[in-house]
C-alpha positions as CSV (number, residue, x, y, z in Angstrom):
1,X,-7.2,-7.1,24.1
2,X,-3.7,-6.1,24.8
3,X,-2.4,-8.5,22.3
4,X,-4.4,-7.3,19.7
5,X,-3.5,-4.0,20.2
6,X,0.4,-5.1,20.6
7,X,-0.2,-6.5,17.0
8,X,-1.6,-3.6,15.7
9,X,1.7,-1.4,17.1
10,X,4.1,-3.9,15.9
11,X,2.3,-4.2,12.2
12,X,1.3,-0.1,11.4
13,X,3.5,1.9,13.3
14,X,6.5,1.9,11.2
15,X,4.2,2.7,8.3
16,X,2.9,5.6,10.1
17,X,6.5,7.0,11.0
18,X,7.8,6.2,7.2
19,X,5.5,8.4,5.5
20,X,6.0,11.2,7.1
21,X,9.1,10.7,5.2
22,X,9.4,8.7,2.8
23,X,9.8,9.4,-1.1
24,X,7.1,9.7,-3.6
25,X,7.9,7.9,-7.0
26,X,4.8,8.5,-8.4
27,X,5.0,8.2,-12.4
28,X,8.0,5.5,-12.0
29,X,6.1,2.3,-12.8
30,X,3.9,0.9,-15.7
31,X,0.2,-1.1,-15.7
32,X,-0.8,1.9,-13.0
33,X,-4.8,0.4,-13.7
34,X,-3.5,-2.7,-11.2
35,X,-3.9,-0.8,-8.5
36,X,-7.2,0.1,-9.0
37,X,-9.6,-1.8,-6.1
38,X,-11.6,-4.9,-7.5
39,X,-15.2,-5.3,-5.9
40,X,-17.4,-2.9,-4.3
41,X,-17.2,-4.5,-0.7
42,X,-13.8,-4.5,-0.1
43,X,-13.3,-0.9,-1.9
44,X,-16.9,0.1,0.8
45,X,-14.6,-1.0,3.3
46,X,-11.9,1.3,2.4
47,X,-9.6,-1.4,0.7
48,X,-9.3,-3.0,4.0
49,X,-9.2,-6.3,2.6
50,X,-6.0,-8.3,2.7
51,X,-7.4,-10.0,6.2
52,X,-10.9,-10.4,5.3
53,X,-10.8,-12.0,1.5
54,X,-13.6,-14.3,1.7
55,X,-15.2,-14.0,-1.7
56,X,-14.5,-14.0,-5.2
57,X,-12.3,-11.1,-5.3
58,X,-9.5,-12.5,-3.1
59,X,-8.0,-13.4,-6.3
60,X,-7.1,-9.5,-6.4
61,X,-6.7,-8.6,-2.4
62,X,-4.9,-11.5,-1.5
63,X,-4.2,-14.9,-3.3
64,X,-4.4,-16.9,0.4
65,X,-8.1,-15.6,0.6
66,X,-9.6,-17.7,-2.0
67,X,-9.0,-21.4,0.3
68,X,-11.2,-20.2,2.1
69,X,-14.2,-20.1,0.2
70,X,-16.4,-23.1,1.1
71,X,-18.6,-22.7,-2.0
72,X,-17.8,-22.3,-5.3
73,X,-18.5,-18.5,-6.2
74,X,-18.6,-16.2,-9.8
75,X,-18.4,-12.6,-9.3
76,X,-18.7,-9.7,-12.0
77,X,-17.7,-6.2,-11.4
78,X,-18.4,-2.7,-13.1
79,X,-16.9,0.1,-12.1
80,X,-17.8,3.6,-13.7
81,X,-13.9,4.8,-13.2
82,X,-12.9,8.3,-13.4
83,X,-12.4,10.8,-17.0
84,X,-14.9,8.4,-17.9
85,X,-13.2,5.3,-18.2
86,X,-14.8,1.7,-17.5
87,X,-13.3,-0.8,-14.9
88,X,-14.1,-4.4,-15.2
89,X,-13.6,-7.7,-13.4
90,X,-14.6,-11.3,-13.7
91,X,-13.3,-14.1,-11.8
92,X,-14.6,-17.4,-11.0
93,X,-13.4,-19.6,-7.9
94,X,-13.5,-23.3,-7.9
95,X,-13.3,-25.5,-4.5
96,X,-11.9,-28.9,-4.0
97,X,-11.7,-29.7,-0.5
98,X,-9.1,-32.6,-1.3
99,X,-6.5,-30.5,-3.4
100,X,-7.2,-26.4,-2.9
101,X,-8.9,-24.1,-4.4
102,X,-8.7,-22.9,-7.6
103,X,-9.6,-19.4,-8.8
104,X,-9.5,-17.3,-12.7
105,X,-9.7,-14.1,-12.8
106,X,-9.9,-11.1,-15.5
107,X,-9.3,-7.3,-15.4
108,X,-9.6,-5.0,-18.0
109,X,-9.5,-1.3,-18.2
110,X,-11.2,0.8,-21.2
111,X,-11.9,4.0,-22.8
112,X,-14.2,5.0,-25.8
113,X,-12.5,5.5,-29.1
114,X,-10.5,9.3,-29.7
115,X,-10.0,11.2,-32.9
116,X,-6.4,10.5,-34.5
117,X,-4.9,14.4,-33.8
118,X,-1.9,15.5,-35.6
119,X,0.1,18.7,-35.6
120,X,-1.2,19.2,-39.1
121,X,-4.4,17.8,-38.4
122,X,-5.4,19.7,-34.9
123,X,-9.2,18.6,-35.8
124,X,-8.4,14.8,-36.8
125,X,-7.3,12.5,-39.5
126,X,-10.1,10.9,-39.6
127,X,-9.0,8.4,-38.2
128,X,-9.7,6.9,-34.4
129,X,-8.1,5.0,-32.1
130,X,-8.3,3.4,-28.7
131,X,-6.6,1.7,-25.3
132,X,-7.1,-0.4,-23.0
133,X,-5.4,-2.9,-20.2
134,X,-6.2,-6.6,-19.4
135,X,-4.8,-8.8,-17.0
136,X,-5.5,-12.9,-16.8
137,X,-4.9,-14.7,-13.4
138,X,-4.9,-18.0,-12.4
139,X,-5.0,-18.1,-8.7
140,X,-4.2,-21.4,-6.2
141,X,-4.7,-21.5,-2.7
142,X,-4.9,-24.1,0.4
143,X,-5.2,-24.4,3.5
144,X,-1.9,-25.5,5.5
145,X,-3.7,-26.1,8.8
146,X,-7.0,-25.3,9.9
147,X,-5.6,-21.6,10.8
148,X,-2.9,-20.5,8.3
149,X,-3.2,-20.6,4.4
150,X,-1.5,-19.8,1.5
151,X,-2.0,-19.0,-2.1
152,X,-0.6,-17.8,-5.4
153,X,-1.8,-15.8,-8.3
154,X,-0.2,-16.3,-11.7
155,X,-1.2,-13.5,-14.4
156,X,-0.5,-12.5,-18.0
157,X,-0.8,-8.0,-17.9
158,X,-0.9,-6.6,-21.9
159,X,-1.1,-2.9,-22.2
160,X,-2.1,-1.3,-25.7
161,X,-2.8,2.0,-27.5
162,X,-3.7,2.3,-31.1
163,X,-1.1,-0.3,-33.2
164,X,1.3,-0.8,-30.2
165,X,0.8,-2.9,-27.1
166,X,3.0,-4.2,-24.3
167,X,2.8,-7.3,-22.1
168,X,4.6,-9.2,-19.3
169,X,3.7,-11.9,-16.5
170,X,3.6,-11.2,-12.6
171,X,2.8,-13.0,-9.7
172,X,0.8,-12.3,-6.8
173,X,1.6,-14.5,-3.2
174,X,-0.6,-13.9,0.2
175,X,-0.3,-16.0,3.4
176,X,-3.7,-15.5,6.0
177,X,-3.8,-16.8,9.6
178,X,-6.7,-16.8,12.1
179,X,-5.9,-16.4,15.7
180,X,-7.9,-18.3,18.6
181,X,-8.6,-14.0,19.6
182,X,-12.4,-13.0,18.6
183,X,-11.1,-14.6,15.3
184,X,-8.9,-11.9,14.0
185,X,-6.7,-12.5,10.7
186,X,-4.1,-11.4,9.7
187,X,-3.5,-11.1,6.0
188,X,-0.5,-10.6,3.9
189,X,0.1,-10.2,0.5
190,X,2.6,-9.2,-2.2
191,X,1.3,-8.0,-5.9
192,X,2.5,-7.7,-8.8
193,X,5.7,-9.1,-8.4
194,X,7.2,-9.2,-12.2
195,X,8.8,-8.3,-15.3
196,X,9.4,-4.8,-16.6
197,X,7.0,-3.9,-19.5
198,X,7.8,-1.5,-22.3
199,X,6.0,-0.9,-25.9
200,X,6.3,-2.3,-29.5
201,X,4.6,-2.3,-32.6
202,X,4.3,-0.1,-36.0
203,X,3.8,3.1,-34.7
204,X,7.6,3.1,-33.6
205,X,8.4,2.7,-36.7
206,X,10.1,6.0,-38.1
207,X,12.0,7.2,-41.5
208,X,15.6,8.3,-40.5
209,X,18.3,10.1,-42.7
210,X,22.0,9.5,-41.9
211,X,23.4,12.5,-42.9
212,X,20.7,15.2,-43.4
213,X,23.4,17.4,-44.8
214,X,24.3,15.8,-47.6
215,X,22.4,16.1,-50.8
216,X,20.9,12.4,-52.7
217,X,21.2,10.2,-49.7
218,X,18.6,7.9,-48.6
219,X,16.2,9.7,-46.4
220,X,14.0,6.7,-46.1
221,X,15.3,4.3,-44.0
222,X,12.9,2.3,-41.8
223,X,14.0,2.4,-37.5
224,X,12.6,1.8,-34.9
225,X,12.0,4.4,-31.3
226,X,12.9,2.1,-28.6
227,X,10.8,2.7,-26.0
228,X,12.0,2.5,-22.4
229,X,10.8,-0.8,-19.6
230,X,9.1,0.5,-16.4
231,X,8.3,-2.1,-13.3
232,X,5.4,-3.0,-12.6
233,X,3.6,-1.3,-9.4
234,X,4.7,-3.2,-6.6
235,X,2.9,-3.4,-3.7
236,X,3.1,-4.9,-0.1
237,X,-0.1,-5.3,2.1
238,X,0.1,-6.3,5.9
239,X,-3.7,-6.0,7.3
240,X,-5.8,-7.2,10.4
241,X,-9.6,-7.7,10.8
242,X,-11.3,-8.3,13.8
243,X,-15.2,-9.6,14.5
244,X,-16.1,-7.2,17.5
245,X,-19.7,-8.8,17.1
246,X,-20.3,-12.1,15.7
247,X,-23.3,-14.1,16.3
248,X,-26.1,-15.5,13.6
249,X,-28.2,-12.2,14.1
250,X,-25.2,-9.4,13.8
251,X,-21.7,-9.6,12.6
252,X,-19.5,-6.6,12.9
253,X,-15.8,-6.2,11.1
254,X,-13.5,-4.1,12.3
255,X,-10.1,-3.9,9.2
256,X,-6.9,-2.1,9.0
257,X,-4.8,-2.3,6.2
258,X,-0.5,-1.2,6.0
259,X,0.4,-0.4,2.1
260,X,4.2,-0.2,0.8
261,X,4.2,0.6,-2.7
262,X,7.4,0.8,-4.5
263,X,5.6,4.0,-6.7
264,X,4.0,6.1,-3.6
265,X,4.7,6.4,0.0
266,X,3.4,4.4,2.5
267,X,-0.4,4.5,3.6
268,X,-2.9,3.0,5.6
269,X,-6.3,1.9,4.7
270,X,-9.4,1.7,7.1
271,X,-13.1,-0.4,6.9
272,X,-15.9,-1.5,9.0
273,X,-18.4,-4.2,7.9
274,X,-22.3,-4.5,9.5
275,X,-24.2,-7.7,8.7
276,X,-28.0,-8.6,9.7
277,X,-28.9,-11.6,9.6
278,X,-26.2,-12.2,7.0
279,X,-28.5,-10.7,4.5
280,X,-28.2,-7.3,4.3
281,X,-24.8,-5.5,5.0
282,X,-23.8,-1.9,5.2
283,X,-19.7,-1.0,4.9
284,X,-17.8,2.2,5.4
285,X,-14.0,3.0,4.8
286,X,-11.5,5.7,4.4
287,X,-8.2,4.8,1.6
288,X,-4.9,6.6,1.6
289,X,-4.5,7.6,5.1
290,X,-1.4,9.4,5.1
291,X,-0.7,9.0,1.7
292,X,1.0,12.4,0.2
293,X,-1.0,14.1,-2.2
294,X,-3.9,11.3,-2.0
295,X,-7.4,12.0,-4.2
296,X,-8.7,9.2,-2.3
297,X,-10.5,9.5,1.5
298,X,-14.7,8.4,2.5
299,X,-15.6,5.4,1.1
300,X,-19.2,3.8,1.6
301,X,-21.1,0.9,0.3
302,X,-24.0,-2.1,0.9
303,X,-25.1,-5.2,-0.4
304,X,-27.9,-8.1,0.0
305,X,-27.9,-11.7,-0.1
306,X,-30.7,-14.0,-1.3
307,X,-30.4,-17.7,-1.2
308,X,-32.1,-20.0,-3.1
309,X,-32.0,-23.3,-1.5
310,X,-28.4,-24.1,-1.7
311,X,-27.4,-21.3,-4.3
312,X,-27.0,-17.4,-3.1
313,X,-26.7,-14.4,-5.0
314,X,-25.2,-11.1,-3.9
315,X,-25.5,-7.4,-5.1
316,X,-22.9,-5.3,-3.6
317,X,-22.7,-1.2,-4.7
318,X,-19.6,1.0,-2.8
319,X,-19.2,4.5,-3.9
320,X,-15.6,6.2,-3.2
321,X,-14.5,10.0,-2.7
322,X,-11.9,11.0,-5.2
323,X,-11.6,14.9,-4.1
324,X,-11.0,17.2,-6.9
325,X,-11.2,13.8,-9.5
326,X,-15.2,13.4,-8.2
327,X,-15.8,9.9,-7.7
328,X,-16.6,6.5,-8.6
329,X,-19.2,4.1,-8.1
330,X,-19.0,0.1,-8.2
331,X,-21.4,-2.7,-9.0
332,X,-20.4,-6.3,-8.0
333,X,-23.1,-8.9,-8.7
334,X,-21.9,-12.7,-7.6
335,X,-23.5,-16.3,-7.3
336,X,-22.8,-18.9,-5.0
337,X,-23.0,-22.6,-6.3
């Protein structure tokens, strides 16, 4: 016990002290929708995740995760996101005990169509437009030794509104060890780690006059707004999660998560995990602790798990607190094969 809780002073401490302090640079990055939690376990547990990823969704919470799937498993995720905007994931992981594990993965972020408003046109053109974000990954992962793994995440982020769009690649890497200590993990992770991203297409296109003053030049010419390049939203993860219980009948996860974003100041995320029978689980959580200026706080979520001979399904729902923003509600459905 006093190791585990020297871990925890060595690990989350600093954080604690550098918020109190530290800057906010909130609006300073691009592709904000990859910080949005994928899969409503992990976001019932607060988005203490980076030290338990055992599903399907370890391709988001940390690459390393996904070795240690013994099955092969598909997940999909809906996510009834805030101002009325729809969250989904997909992602697929395949094992081969011989060579790793091998995981795909794909996020995208959209909103119904809007009326075309101009300055002369308050009510509309008539015309309509939309936006939306995706991201592909193609996640890798193995096992190094029976306690530590790694694992990578490769993915392709394109951001577009109306005729113009944006796109880049980033990486994701996580490392997860097990101690021999009630088997607590300890999960790291860095996301996307990438290119800048900036806008391009025809509505950037503009008519510009050289010389307004002067009378029978050409007031036509075609040029283009260059639009600036904003990082990506960096973000470190450092968490630990700890079996207090764990026997066939009951299994209860304790999970503490560290967060240093290069957009926000630092936070800390907190989850708890009951399972009966591993059949029925119920989660709690709280996201953002200490965060300056967080929407986010209670989070809450359950699931069940059928098998079917040597098949499972699992329906997982998670509900989080968004203060003054309401909330939003997640529905994860996955299959084990």
């Amino acid at each position: 016990m006093k190791k585990f809780f020297a871990y925890l002073v060595l690990l989350f401490v600093p954080g604690f002290l550098y918020s109190q302090f530290g800057v906010s640079k909130v609006g300073t990055t691009a592709a904000q929708f990859l910080k949005i939690g994928v899969g409503a376990r992990a976001v019932g547990m607060g988005g203490a995740f980076v030290a338990v990823a055992d599903d399907a969704t370890a391709i988001y919470w940390n690459p390393a995760g996904v070795s240690r799937l013994s099955k092969n498993e598909a997940v999909v995720i809906h996510t009834s996101w805030l101002a009325g905007l729809r969250f989904d994931f997909a992602g697929v992981i395949i094992c081969t005990p011989r060579w790793g594990n091998i995981g795909v993965g794909v996020t995208s972020l959209s909103m119904p169509e809007m009326k075309v408003r101009t300055v002369e046109n308050s009510e509309g053109t008539g015309e309509m437009f939309a936006a939306g974000d995706l991201a592909l990954g193609l996640s890798y992962a193995r096992c190094l030794t029976d306690r530590f793994s790694v694992g990578i995440n490769l993915k392709y982020i394109n951001q577009r509104i109306w005729h113009m769009s944006a796109s880049t690649f980033a990486v994701d890497v996580g490392t997860l060890f097990e101690t021999d200590f009630n088997d607590m993990k300890i999960g790291m992770s860095i996301l996307n780690f990438g290119g800048k991203i900036g806008y391009s297409g025809r509505d950037i296109l503009v008519y510009y006059d050289f010389n307004p003053d002067f009378f029978g030049d050409n007031d036509r010419i075609i040029a283009d707004l260059h639009t600036d390049r904003w990082s990506l939203p960096l973000m470190f993860r450092v968490g630990i999660s700890l079996d207090v219980i764990g026997n066939e009948s009951n299994t209860l996860t304790l999970a503490i998560d560290a967060k240093h974003p290069n957009d926000n100041t630092e936070s800390i995320d907190l989850g708890i995990e009951y399972i009966f029978h591993k059949r029925i689980s119920l989660r709690a959580g709280y996201s953002s602790l200490f965060l300056k200026d967080s929407e986010g706080g209670l989070t809450l979520g359950g699931g069940i798990r059928h098998r079917f001979g040597s098949y499972a399904v699992k329906l997982d729902v998670a509900y989080a607190d968004f203060g003054r923003l309401q909330n939003a509600k997640r529905l994860s459905l996955s299959f084990e094969f």
